[in-house]
C-alpha positions in Angstrom: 28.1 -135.1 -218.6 32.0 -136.0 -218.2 34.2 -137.7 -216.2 32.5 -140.6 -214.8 29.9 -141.3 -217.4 29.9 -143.7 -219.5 28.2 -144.1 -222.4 27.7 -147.6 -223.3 27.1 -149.3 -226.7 25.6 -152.2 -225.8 24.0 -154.3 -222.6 28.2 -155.8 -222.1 29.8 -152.9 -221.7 27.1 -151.2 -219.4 27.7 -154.2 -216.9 31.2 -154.3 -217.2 31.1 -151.0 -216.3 29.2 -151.3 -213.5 31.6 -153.9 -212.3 34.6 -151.7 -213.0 32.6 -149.1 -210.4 31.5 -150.8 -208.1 33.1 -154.2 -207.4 36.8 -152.6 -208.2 35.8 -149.3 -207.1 37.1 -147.5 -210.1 35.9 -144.3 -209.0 36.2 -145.0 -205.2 33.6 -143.8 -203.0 32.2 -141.9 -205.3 30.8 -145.2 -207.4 28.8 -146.3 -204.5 26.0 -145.5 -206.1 25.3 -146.1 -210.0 23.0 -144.2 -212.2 21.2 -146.0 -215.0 19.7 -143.1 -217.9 17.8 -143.3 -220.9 20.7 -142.8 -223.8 19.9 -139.4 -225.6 21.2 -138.8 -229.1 22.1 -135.6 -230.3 24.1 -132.8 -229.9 25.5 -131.5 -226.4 25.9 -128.2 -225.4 26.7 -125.9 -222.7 23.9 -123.3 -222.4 25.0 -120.7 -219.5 23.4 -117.8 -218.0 23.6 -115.1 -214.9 20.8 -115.2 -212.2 19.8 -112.6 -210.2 17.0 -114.3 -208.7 14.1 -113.2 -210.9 16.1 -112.5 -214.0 18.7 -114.5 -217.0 21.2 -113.2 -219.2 22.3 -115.8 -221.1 26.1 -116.0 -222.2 26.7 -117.4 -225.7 26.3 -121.1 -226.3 29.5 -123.2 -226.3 30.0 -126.5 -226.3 32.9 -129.1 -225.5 34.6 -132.0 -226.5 34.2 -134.8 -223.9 35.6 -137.9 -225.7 39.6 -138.3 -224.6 40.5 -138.8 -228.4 39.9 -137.4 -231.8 37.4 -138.6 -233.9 34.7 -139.1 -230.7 36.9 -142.0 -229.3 37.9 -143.2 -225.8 36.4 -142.5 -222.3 34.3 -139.7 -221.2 36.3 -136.7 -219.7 36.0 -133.2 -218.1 36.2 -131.8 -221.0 39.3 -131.8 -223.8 38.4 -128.6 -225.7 35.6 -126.5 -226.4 34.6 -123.8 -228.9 31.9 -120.7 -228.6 29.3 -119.7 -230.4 28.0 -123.0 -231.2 26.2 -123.0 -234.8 23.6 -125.5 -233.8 22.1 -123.3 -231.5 19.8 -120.7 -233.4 19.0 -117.7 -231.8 15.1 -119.3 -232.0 16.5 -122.4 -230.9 18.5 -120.2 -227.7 15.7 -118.3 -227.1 13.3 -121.3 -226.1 15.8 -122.7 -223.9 16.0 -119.1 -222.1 12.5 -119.6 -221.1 11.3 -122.9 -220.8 14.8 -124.2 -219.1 16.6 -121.3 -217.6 14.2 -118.9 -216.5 11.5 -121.4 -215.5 14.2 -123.3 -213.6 15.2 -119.8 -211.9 11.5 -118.9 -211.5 10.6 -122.3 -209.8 13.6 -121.8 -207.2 12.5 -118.8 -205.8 9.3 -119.9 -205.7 10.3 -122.6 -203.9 12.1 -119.9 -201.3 15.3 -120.8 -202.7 16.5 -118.2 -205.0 19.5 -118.6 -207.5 21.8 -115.7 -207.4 24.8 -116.6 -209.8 26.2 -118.4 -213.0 23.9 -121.2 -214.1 25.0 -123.8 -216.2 22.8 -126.3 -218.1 24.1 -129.3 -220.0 21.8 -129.9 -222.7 21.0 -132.6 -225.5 19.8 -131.6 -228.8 17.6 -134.5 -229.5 15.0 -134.8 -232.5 11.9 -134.0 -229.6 14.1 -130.9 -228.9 16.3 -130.0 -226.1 17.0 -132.1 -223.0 18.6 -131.5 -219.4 21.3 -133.6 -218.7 22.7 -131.6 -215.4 23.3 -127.9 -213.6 26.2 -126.7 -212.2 26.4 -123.8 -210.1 29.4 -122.9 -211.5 31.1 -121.8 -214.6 32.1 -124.5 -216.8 35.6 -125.8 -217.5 36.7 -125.7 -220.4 33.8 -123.4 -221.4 34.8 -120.7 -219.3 38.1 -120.1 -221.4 36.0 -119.5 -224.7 33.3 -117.6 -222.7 34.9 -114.6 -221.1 36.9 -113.7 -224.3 33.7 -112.7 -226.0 32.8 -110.9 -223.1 32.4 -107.1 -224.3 31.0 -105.8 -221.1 33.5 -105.4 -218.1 33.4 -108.8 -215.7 33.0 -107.1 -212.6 30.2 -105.0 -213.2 28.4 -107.9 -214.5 28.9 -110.0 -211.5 27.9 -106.7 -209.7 24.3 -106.4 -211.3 23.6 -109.8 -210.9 24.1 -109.8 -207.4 22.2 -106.5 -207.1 19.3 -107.9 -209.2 19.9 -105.6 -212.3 20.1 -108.0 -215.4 16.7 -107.0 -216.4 18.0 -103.3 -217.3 21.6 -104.1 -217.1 22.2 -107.1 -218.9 26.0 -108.3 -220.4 27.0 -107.6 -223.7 28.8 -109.7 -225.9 31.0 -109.6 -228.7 29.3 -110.1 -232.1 30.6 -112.0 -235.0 33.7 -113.4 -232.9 34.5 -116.4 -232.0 36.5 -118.7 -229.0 38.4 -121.5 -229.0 40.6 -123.6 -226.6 42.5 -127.2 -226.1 43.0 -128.8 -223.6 46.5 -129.6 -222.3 46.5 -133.3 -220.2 49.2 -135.3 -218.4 49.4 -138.6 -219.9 47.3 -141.0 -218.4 43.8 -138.7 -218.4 41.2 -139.3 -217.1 42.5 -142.3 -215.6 45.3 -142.0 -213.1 48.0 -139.7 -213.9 50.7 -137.6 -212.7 49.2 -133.8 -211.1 50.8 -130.7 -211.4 53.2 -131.4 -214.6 54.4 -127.9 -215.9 53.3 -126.8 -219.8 56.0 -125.7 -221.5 56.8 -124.6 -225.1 54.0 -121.7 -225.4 57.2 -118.9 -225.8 58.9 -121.2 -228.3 55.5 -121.4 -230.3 54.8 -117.5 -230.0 59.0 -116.8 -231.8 57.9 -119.7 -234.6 54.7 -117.3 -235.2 57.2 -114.0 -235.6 59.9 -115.3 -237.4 58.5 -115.1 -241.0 57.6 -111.8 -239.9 60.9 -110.6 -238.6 62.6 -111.8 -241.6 60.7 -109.8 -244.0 61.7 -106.6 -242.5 65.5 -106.7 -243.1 67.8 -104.9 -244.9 71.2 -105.1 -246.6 74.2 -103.9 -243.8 72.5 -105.1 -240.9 73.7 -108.2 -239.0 70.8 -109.5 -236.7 69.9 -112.2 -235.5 66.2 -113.4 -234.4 66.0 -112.7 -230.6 68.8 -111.0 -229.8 68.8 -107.8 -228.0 71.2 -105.6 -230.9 72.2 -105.2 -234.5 75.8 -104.1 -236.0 75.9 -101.4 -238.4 79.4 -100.0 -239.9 78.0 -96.8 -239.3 80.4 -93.1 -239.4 77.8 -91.3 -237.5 74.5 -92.7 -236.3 71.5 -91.4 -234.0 68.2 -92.1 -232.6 64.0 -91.7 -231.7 62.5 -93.7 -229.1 58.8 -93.8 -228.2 56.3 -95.6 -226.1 52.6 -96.8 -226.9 51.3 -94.1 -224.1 47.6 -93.9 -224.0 47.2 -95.2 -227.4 47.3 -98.9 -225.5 43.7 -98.0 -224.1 42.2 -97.3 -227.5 43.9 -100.3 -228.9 42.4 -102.8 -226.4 39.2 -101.0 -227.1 39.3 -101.3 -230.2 41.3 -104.6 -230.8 43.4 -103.5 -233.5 46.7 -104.7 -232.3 49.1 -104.8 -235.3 47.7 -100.6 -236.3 49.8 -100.1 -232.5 53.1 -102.0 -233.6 52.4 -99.5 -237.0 51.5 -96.7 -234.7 54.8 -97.1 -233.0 57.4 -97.3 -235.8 55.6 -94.6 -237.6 56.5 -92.3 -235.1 59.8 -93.2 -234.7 60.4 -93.3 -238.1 59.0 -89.4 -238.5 61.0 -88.5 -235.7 64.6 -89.2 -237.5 62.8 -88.5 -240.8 62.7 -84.8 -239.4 66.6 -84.9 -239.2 66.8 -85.6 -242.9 68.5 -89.0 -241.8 67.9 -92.3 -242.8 65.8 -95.3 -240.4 68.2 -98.0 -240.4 66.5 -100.3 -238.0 63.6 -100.6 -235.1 64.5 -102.4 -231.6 61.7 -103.9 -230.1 60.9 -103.9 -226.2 58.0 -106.0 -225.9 57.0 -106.6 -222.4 53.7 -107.3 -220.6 51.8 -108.0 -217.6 51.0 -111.6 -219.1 52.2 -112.7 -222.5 49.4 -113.7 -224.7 50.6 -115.3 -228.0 47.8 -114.1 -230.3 48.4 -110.9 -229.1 52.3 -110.5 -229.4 51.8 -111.7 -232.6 49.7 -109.2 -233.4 51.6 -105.9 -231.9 55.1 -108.0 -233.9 53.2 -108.1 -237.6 52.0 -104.2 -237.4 55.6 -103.5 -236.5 57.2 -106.0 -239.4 54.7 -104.6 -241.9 55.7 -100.8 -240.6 59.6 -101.3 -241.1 59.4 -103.3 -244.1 57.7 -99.9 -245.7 60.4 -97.8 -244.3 62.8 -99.7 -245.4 64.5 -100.4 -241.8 65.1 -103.7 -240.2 63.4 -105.4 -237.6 65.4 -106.0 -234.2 64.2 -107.6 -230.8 64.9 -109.0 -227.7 62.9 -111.5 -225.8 59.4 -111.3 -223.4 59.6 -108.9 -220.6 57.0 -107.9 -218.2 54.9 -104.2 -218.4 55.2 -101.8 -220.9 56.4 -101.4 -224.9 59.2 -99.1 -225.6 60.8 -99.1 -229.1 63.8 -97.2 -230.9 64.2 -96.3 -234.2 67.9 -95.4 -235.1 69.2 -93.9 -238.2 72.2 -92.0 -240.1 
Protein backbone atom coordinates (compact mmCIF):
# COMPACT_ATOMS: atom_id res chain seq x y z
CA UNK A 1 0.00 0.00 0.00
CA UNK A 2 1.22 3.79 -0.53
CA UNK A 3 0.40 7.07 0.31
CA UNK A 4 -1.28 7.16 3.54
CA UNK A 5 0.17 4.09 5.09
CA UNK A 6 2.35 3.97 7.45
CA UNK A 7 4.42 1.53 8.47
CA UNK A 8 5.47 1.87 11.98
CA UNK A 9 8.57 0.53 13.88
CA UNK A 10 7.39 0.58 17.06
CA UNK A 11 4.10 1.13 19.57
CA UNK A 12 5.44 5.42 19.55
CA UNK A 13 5.39 6.00 16.19
CA UNK A 14 2.00 4.04 15.44
CA UNK A 15 0.27 6.49 18.03
CA UNK A 16 1.86 9.42 16.95
CA UNK A 17 0.70 8.60 13.81
CA UNK A 18 -2.64 8.18 14.63
CA UNK A 19 -2.50 11.62 16.26
CA UNK A 20 -0.95 13.21 13.19
CA UNK A 21 -4.34 11.61 11.34
CA UNK A 22 -6.75 12.14 13.30
CA UNK A 23 -6.35 14.89 15.84
CA UNK A 24 -4.39 17.24 13.17
CA UNK A 25 -6.18 15.76 10.31
CA UNK A 26 -3.03 15.16 8.32
CA UNK A 27 -4.94 13.47 5.65
CA UNK A 28 -8.15 15.49 6.13
CA UNK A 29 -11.39 13.70 5.76
CA UNK A 30 -9.98 10.99 4.55
CA UNK A 31 -8.24 10.06 8.22
CA UNK A 32 -11.48 9.82 9.78
CA UNK A 33 -11.20 6.52 10.01
CA UNK A 34 -7.80 4.56 10.91
CA UNK A 35 -6.95 1.09 10.06
CA UNK A 36 -4.84 -0.95 12.37
CA UNK A 37 -3.07 -4.30 10.23
CA UNK A 38 -0.99 -7.15 11.19
CA UNK A 39 2.77 -5.94 9.88
CA UNK A 40 3.71 -8.38 7.03
CA UNK A 41 7.35 -8.79 6.11
CA UNK A 42 8.52 -9.58 2.83
CA UNK A 43 8.61 -8.66 -0.48
CA UNK A 44 5.82 -6.41 -2.28
CA UNK A 45 4.63 -6.75 -5.59
CA UNK A 46 2.20 -5.73 -8.13
CA UNK A 47 0.66 -8.87 -9.64
CA UNK A 48 -1.92 -7.60 -12.53
CA UNK A 49 -4.15 -9.33 -14.74
CA UNK A 50 -7.26 -8.76 -17.52
CA UNK A 51 -10.77 -10.07 -16.53
CA UNK A 52 -13.24 -11.02 -18.73
CA UNK A 53 -15.50 -12.24 -16.21
CA UNK A 54 -14.68 -15.98 -16.22
CA UNK A 55 -11.20 -15.76 -17.44
CA UNK A 56 -7.24 -14.06 -16.31
CA UNK A 57 -4.44 -13.16 -18.30
CA UNK A 58 -1.96 -12.14 -16.13
CA UNK A 59 0.49 -9.26 -17.21
CA UNK A 60 4.08 -9.63 -16.00
CA UNK A 61 4.89 -9.09 -12.34
CA UNK A 62 6.39 -5.61 -11.44
CA UNK A 63 6.85 -4.10 -8.58
CA UNK A 64 7.47 -0.47 -7.08
CA UNK A 65 9.36 1.57 -4.86
CA UNK A 66 7.12 3.06 -2.21
CA UNK A 67 9.62 4.60 0.33
CA UNK A 68 10.17 8.60 -0.70
CA UNK A 69 14.08 8.06 -0.45
CA UNK A 70 16.80 5.71 -1.45
CA UNK A 71 17.91 3.16 0.56
CA UNK A 72 14.06 2.20 1.95
CA UNK A 73 13.88 5.58 3.86
CA UNK A 74 11.20 8.21 4.55
CA UNK A 75 7.30 8.12 4.21
CA UNK A 76 5.25 5.79 2.25
CA UNK A 77 4.28 7.19 -1.22
CA UNK A 78 2.35 6.40 -4.55
CA UNK A 79 4.92 4.95 -5.81
CA UNK A 80 8.69 6.55 -6.71
CA UNK A 81 9.72 3.97 -9.40
CA UNK A 82 9.14 0.61 -10.39
CA UNK A 83 10.78 -2.07 -12.54
CA UNK A 84 9.14 -5.29 -14.59
CA UNK A 85 9.61 -8.55 -14.57
CA UNK A 86 10.28 -8.90 -11.02
CA UNK A 87 12.92 -11.86 -10.24
CA UNK A 88 11.17 -12.93 -7.09
CA UNK A 89 8.27 -14.02 -8.73
CA UNK A 90 8.85 -17.55 -10.27
CA UNK A 91 6.77 -18.61 -12.97
CA UNK A 92 5.71 -21.51 -10.13
CA UNK A 93 5.54 -18.89 -7.67
CA UNK A 94 3.09 -16.63 -10.50
CA UNK A 95 1.25 -19.38 -11.45
CA UNK A 96 -0.22 -20.08 -7.86
CA UNK A 97 -1.16 -16.63 -7.42
CA UNK A 98 -3.05 -16.87 -10.89
CA UNK A 99 -5.35 -19.36 -9.32
CA UNK A 100 -5.64 -19.20 -5.81
CA UNK A 101 -5.80 -15.14 -5.85
CA UNK A 102 -6.81 -13.91 -9.19
CA UNK A 103 -8.93 -16.28 -10.67
CA UNK A 104 -10.65 -17.41 -7.46
CA UNK A 105 -11.14 -13.73 -6.70
CA UNK A 106 -12.68 -13.35 -10.33
CA UNK A 107 -14.61 -16.59 -9.91
CA UNK A 108 -16.11 -15.70 -6.52
CA UNK A 109 -17.41 -12.26 -8.06
CA UNK A 110 -19.45 -13.54 -10.58
CA UNK A 111 -20.63 -15.99 -8.46
CA UNK A 112 -21.63 -13.46 -6.34
CA UNK A 113 -23.58 -11.84 -9.55
CA UNK A 114 -21.05 -9.34 -9.75
CA UNK A 115 -18.66 -9.99 -12.47
CA UNK A 116 -15.18 -8.28 -13.01
CA UNK A 117 -14.76 -7.17 -16.52
CA UNK A 118 -11.29 -5.24 -16.65
CA UNK A 119 -7.70 -4.77 -15.31
CA UNK A 120 -7.24 -6.26 -11.82
CA UNK A 121 -4.54 -5.32 -9.75
CA UNK A 122 -3.44 -7.21 -6.58
CA UNK A 123 -0.85 -5.88 -4.09
CA UNK A 124 0.82 -8.70 -2.65
CA UNK A 125 3.33 -9.61 0.21
CA UNK A 126 5.80 -12.25 -0.25
CA UNK A 127 5.88 -13.49 3.28
CA UNK A 128 7.72 -16.86 4.54
CA UNK A 129 3.76 -18.55 4.75
CA UNK A 130 3.66 -17.41 1.02
CA UNK A 131 1.82 -14.76 -0.63
CA UNK A 132 -0.53 -12.23 0.98
CA UNK A 133 -3.28 -9.66 -0.21
CA UNK A 134 -2.64 -6.32 0.87
CA UNK A 135 -5.39 -4.53 -1.64
CA UNK A 136 -7.20 -4.42 -5.40
CA UNK A 137 -7.45 -1.74 -7.53
CA UNK A 138 -9.66 -1.64 -10.39
CA UNK A 139 -7.29 0.01 -12.24
CA UNK A 140 -3.95 -0.10 -13.70
CA UNK A 141 -1.27 0.81 -11.45
CA UNK A 142 0.82 3.96 -11.35
CA UNK A 143 3.94 3.77 -11.70
CA UNK A 144 3.51 0.08 -12.87
CA UNK A 145 1.63 0.90 -15.87
CA UNK A 146 4.80 2.72 -17.49
CA UNK A 147 6.98 -0.59 -17.16
CA UNK A 148 3.92 -2.78 -18.14
CA UNK A 149 2.74 -1.68 -21.57
CA UNK A 150 6.32 -1.50 -22.93
CA UNK A 151 6.56 -5.25 -22.75
CA UNK A 152 3.35 -5.49 -24.28
CA UNK A 153 3.91 -7.55 -27.66
CA UNK A 154 0.33 -7.85 -28.55
CA UNK A 155 -1.56 -4.68 -29.87
CA UNK A 156 -3.43 -2.66 -26.68
CA UNK A 157 -6.60 -2.38 -28.21
CA UNK A 158 -7.36 -5.73 -29.28
CA UNK A 159 -6.52 -6.84 -25.85
CA UNK A 160 -8.90 -4.50 -24.14
CA UNK A 161 -11.24 -5.78 -27.02
CA UNK A 162 -11.14 -9.57 -26.02
CA UNK A 163 -11.43 -8.89 -22.63
CA UNK A 164 -14.51 -7.08 -22.88
CA UNK A 165 -15.88 -9.70 -25.30
CA UNK A 166 -14.83 -12.55 -22.98
CA UNK A 167 -12.04 -13.98 -25.25
CA UNK A 168 -8.79 -14.28 -22.98
CA UNK A 169 -9.37 -17.94 -22.69
CA UNK A 170 -8.42 -18.29 -26.59
CA UNK A 171 -7.12 -14.88 -27.11
CA UNK A 172 -4.89 -14.13 -24.44
CA UNK A 173 -1.95 -11.10 -24.52
CA UNK A 174 1.38 -11.75 -25.38
CA UNK A 175 4.27 -10.42 -23.99
CA UNK A 176 7.71 -9.63 -24.68
CA UNK A 177 10.18 -12.29 -23.50
CA UNK A 178 13.58 -11.72 -22.10
CA UNK A 179 12.96 -7.79 -21.85
CA UNK A 180 12.72 -5.77 -19.34
CA UNK A 181 11.01 -2.11 -17.96
CA UNK A 182 12.04 0.40 -15.96
CA UNK A 183 10.87 3.98 -14.80
CA UNK A 184 11.56 6.89 -12.05
CA UNK A 185 9.58 8.83 -10.86
CA UNK A 186 9.84 12.61 -11.33
CA UNK A 187 8.29 14.61 -7.89
CA UNK A 188 7.89 18.31 -6.94
CA UNK A 189 9.71 19.00 -3.87
CA UNK A 190 7.70 18.53 -0.93
CA UNK A 191 6.15 14.82 -1.93
CA UNK A 192 4.02 13.22 -0.54
CA UNK A 193 3.50 15.92 1.79
CA UNK A 194 2.20 19.20 0.50
CA UNK A 195 3.77 20.55 -2.56
CA UNK A 196 3.41 22.63 -5.54
CA UNK A 197 1.01 20.71 -8.64
CA UNK A 198 1.56 21.03 -12.02
CA UNK A 199 5.48 22.03 -12.12
CA UNK A 200 6.81 21.40 -15.79
CA UNK A 201 9.84 18.61 -16.28
CA UNK A 202 12.35 19.85 -18.20
CA UNK A 203 15.78 18.76 -19.40
CA UNK A 204 14.74 15.35 -21.17
CA UNK A 205 16.06 17.06 -24.88
CA UNK A 206 19.21 18.26 -23.18
CA UNK A 207 19.72 14.63 -21.76
CA UNK A 208 18.80 12.89 -25.27
CA UNK A 209 21.99 15.55 -27.22
CA UNK A 210 24.49 14.43 -24.07
CA UNK A 211 23.58 10.70 -25.17
CA UNK A 212 24.55 11.59 -29.16
CA UNK A 213 27.34 13.62 -28.73
CA UNK A 214 30.06 10.94 -28.41
CA UNK A 215 28.39 9.53 -31.20
CA UNK A 216 28.31 12.48 -33.51
CA UNK A 217 31.89 13.18 -32.88
CA UNK A 218 33.11 9.92 -33.98
CA UNK A 219 31.75 10.36 -37.41
CA UNK A 220 33.80 13.39 -38.58
CA UNK A 221 36.08 14.10 -40.96
CA UNK A 222 39.01 16.44 -41.85
CA UNK A 223 37.43 19.79 -44.11
CA UNK A 224 34.26 19.87 -42.46
CA UNK A 225 33.31 22.56 -40.04
CA UNK A 226 30.20 21.44 -37.86
CA UNK A 227 29.05 22.01 -35.11
CA UNK A 228 26.79 19.66 -32.75
CA UNK A 229 23.15 20.78 -33.45
CA UNK A 230 23.34 22.94 -36.05
CA UNK A 231 21.28 22.67 -39.10
CA UNK A 232 24.68 22.82 -41.88
CA UNK A 233 28.26 22.14 -42.49
CA UNK A 234 30.89 24.28 -44.74
CA UNK A 235 32.89 22.60 -47.19
CA UNK A 236 35.43 24.55 -49.60
CA UNK A 237 34.06 22.53 -52.23
CA UNK A 238 34.63 23.40 -56.51
CA UNK A 239 31.77 21.28 -57.42
CA UNK A 240 29.53 19.41 -54.95
CA UNK A 241 26.16 17.28 -55.30
CA UNK A 242 23.66 15.22 -53.52
CA UNK A 243 21.22 11.84 -52.58
CA UNK A 244 18.41 12.22 -50.28
CA UNK A 245 16.22 9.35 -48.93
CA UNK A 246 13.49 8.71 -46.43
CA UNK A 247 12.99 5.54 -44.04
CA UNK A 248 9.57 4.69 -46.27
CA UNK A 249 8.04 1.42 -45.22
CA UNK A 250 11.15 0.18 -43.68
CA UNK A 251 9.87 2.18 -40.38
CA UNK A 252 7.12 -0.63 -40.03
CA UNK A 253 9.63 -3.47 -40.13
CA UNK A 254 11.85 -1.67 -37.81
CA UNK A 255 9.21 -1.06 -35.00
CA UNK A 256 8.42 -4.69 -35.55
CA UNK A 257 11.43 -5.75 -35.31
CA UNK A 258 13.08 -3.20 -32.81
CA UNK A 259 16.20 -2.84 -34.39
CA UNK A 260 16.47 0.94 -34.47
CA UNK A 261 20.14 1.83 -35.06
CA UNK A 262 20.13 -1.18 -38.48
CA UNK A 263 17.41 1.96 -39.81
CA UNK A 264 19.88 5.02 -39.17
CA UNK A 265 22.46 2.24 -41.14
CA UNK A 266 19.67 1.49 -43.55
CA UNK A 267 19.46 5.08 -44.31
CA UNK A 268 23.02 6.33 -44.95
CA UNK A 269 23.70 3.20 -46.84
CA UNK A 270 21.50 4.23 -49.35
CA UNK A 271 22.47 7.50 -49.62
CA UNK A 272 25.85 6.68 -49.62
CA UNK A 273 25.31 4.07 -52.83
CA UNK A 274 23.35 6.66 -54.45
CA UNK A 275 26.54 9.28 -54.89
CA UNK A 276 28.76 6.20 -54.84
CA UNK A 277 27.04 5.48 -58.33
CA UNK A 278 28.34 8.90 -59.58
CA UNK A 279 31.89 7.90 -58.82
CA UNK A 280 31.92 10.80 -56.28
CA UNK A 281 32.89 11.01 -52.88
CA UNK A 282 30.29 11.09 -49.53
CA UNK A 283 31.44 14.06 -47.80
CA UNK A 284 28.78 14.22 -45.11
CA UNK A 285 25.10 13.01 -43.91
CA UNK A 286 22.42 15.74 -42.68
CA UNK A 287 20.07 14.38 -40.35
CA UNK A 288 16.27 15.24 -40.22
CA UNK A 289 15.01 13.54 -37.28
CA UNK A 290 11.50 14.23 -36.48
CA UNK A 291 8.66 12.38 -34.80
CA UNK A 292 5.22 12.10 -33.57
CA UNK A 293 6.69 12.00 -29.86
CA UNK A 294 10.38 12.07 -29.07
CA UNK A 295 11.51 9.11 -27.18
CA UNK A 296 15.13 9.30 -25.97
CA UNK A 297 16.04 5.62 -26.09
CA UNK A 298 14.79 5.57 -29.32
CA UNK A 299 16.55 8.72 -30.98
CA UNK A 300 19.45 7.35 -29.62
CA UNK A 301 19.12 4.46 -31.22
CA UNK A 302 18.13 5.63 -34.99
CA UNK A 303 21.49 8.56 -34.14
CA UNK A 304 24.16 5.50 -33.31
CA UNK A 305 23.15 3.27 -36.54
CA UNK A 306 23.65 6.47 -38.47
CA UNK A 307 27.16 7.54 -36.56
CA UNK A 308 28.32 3.97 -36.90
CA UNK A 309 27.16 4.12 -40.92
CA UNK A 310 29.15 7.39 -41.71
CA UNK A 311 31.99 6.68 -39.62
CA UNK A 312 32.46 3.53 -42.27
CA UNK A 313 31.98 5.72 -45.14
CA UNK A 314 34.12 8.00 -44.20
CA UNK A 315 31.56 11.12 -44.17
CA UNK A 316 30.70 13.32 -41.31
CA UNK A 317 27.79 13.43 -39.27
CA UNK A 318 25.50 16.62 -39.44
CA UNK A 319 22.12 17.47 -37.69
CA UNK A 320 19.62 19.72 -36.65
CA UNK A 321 17.38 19.57 -33.73
CA UNK A 322 13.89 17.41 -32.78
CA UNK A 323 11.14 17.97 -35.20
CA UNK A 324 7.82 16.29 -35.42
CA UNK A 325 6.77 13.29 -38.12
CA UNK A 326 8.97 11.80 -40.40
CA UNK A 327 13.04 11.06 -41.06
CA UNK A 328 14.50 12.49 -44.12
CA UNK A 329 18.36 12.54 -44.56
CA UNK A 330 20.94 13.76 -47.37
CA UNK A 331 24.00 12.49 -48.24
CA UNK A 332 26.23 15.03 -50.24
CA UNK A 333 29.36 14.43 -52.02
CA UNK A 334 32.02 15.69 -54.75
Amino acid sequence: AGKGVIVARDQDEACRAVMDIMKDRAFGSAGEEVVVEELLEGEEVSCLCFSDGHSVAPMPPAQDHKRLQDGDQGPNTGGMGAYCPTPQVSQELLQQIRESVLQKTVDGMREEGTPYVGVLYAGLMLTNQGPKVLEFNCRFGDPECQVLLPLLQSDLYEAILNTMSGKLASSAPVWHQDSSAVTVVMASAGYSGSYQKGVQITGTLQTNVEMIKPLVKAASRPGCSAELGGFAGLFDLKAAGFGTDGVGTKLKIVQACRQLDGLGQDLVAMCVNDVLAQAVEPLFFLRDFTCIRLDIDVAASVVSGIAKACEKAGCALLGNDYLSHVICSICLCH
